[in-house]
C-alpha positions as CSV (number, residue, x, y, z in Angstrom):
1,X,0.0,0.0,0.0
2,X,1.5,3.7,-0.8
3,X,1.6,6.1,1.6
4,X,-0.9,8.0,-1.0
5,X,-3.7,5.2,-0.7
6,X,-5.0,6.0,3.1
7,X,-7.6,7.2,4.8
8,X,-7.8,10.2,7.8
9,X,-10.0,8.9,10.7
10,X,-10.8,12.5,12.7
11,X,-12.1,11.7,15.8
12,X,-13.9,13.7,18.2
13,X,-12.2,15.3,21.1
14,X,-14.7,15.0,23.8
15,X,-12.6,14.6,27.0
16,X,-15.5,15.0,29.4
17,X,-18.0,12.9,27.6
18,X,-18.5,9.2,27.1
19,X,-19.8,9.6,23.6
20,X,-16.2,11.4,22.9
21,X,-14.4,8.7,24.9
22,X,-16.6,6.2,22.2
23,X,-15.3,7.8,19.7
24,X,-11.3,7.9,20.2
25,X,-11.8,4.0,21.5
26,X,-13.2,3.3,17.7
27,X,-10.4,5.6,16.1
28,X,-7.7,3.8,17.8
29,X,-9.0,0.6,17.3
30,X,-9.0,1.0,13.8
31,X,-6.0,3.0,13.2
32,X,-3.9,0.4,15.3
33,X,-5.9,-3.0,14.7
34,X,-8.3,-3.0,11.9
35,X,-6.7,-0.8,9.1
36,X,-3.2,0.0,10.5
37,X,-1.9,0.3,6.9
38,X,-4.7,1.9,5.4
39,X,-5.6,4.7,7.9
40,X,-4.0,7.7,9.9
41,X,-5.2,9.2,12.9
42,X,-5.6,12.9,12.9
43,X,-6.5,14.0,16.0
44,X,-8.0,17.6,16.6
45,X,-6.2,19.9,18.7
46,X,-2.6,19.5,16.5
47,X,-5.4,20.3,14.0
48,X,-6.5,23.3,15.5
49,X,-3.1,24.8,16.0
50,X,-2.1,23.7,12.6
51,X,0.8,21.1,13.8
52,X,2.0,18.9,11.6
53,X,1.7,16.4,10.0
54,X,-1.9,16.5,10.8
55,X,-2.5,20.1,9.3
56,X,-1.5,18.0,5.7
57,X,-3.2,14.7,6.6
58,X,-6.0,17.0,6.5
59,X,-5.7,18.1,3.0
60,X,-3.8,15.1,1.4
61,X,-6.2,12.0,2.5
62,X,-10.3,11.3,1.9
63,X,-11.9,11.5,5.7
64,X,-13.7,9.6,7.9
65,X,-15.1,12.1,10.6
66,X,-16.5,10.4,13.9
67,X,-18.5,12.7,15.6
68,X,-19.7,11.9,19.7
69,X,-22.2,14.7,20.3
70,X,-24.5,17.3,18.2
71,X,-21.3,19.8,18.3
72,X,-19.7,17.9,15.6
73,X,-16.4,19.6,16.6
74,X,-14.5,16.6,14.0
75,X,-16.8,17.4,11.3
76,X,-17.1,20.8,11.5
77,X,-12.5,21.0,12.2
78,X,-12.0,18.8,8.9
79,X,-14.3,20.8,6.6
80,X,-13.1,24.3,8.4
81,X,-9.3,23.3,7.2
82,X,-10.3,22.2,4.2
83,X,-10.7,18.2,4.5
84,X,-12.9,16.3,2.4
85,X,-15.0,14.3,4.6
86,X,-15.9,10.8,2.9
87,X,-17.4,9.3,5.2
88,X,-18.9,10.7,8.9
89,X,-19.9,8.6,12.0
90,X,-22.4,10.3,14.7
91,X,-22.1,8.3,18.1
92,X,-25.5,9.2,19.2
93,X,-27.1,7.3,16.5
94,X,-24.8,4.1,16.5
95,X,-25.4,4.2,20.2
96,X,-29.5,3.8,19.1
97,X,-28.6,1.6,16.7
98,X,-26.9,-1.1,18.7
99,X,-28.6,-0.3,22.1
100,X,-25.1,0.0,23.8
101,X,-24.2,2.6,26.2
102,X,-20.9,4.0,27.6
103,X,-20.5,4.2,31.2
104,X,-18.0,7.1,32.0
105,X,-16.2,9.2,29.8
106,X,-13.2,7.8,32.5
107,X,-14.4,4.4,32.3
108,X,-16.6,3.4,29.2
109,X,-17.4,0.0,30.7
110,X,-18.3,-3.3,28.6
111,X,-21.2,-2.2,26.1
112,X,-19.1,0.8,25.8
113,X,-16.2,-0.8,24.6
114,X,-18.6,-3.4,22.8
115,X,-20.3,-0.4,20.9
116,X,-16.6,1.1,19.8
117,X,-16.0,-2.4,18.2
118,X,-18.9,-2.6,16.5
119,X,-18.4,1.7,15.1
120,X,-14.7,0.5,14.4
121,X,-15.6,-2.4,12.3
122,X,-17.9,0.3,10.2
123,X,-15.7,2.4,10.2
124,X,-12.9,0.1,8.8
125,X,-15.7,-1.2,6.1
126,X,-16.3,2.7,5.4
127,X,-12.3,2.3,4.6
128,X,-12.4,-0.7,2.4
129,X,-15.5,1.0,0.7
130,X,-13.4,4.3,-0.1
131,X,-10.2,2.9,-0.9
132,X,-11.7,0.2,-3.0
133,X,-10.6,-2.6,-1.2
């Protein structure tokens, strides 16, 4: 695989939140299990203060935003520096979706870590899906 051929996961940032704890739990998985080759994690504040390399990540790869709350701070970040989002996640629904719910934002307990499983393995089909795999 080249370096071009990858996807950017941006992942919410939500510290104090379980939904935002969801979120970087499912970007890590895939970045480091699922699609290690295929992906790169761009994480938000570097974003924001224009560090690279994830100030180019932004603009060189297709995106995958995963948003944990009605904020959409990853959605909104990518498309403010110019990303183009491919492909966007909202917590909140998958947490409908699969009837699992985080715990803490500290501790997101078993269905929490269940639910960021199941949002990882989309998210690495979302992957497959853009890179034509």
């Amino acid at each position: 695989m080249s370096e071009e051929e990858k996807v950017a996961v941006v992942a919410c940032a939500g510290m104090d939140k379980p939904l935002g704890s969801v979120a970087r739990a499912c970007a890590f998985k895939v970045v480091e299990e699922l699609k290690p080759e295929d992906s790169v994690l761009v994480c938000i504040l570097p974003l924001i203060a224009g560090v690279k390399p994830h100030s180019e990540w932004i603009k060189k790869y297709p995106i995958i935003t995963i948003d944990g709350c009605a904020e959409r701070c990853a959605t909104k970040m990518t498309a403010k520096n110019g990303g183009k989002i491919r492909g966007r996640i909202f917590i909140p629904q998958s947490v409908q979706k699969h009837g699992l719910k985080p715990k803490t934002s500290a501790d997101i307990g078993p269905e929490g870590e269940k639910l960021a499983k199941k949002i990882a393995d989309e998210t690495a089909f979302l992957i497959d899906k853009i890179l034509r795999k």
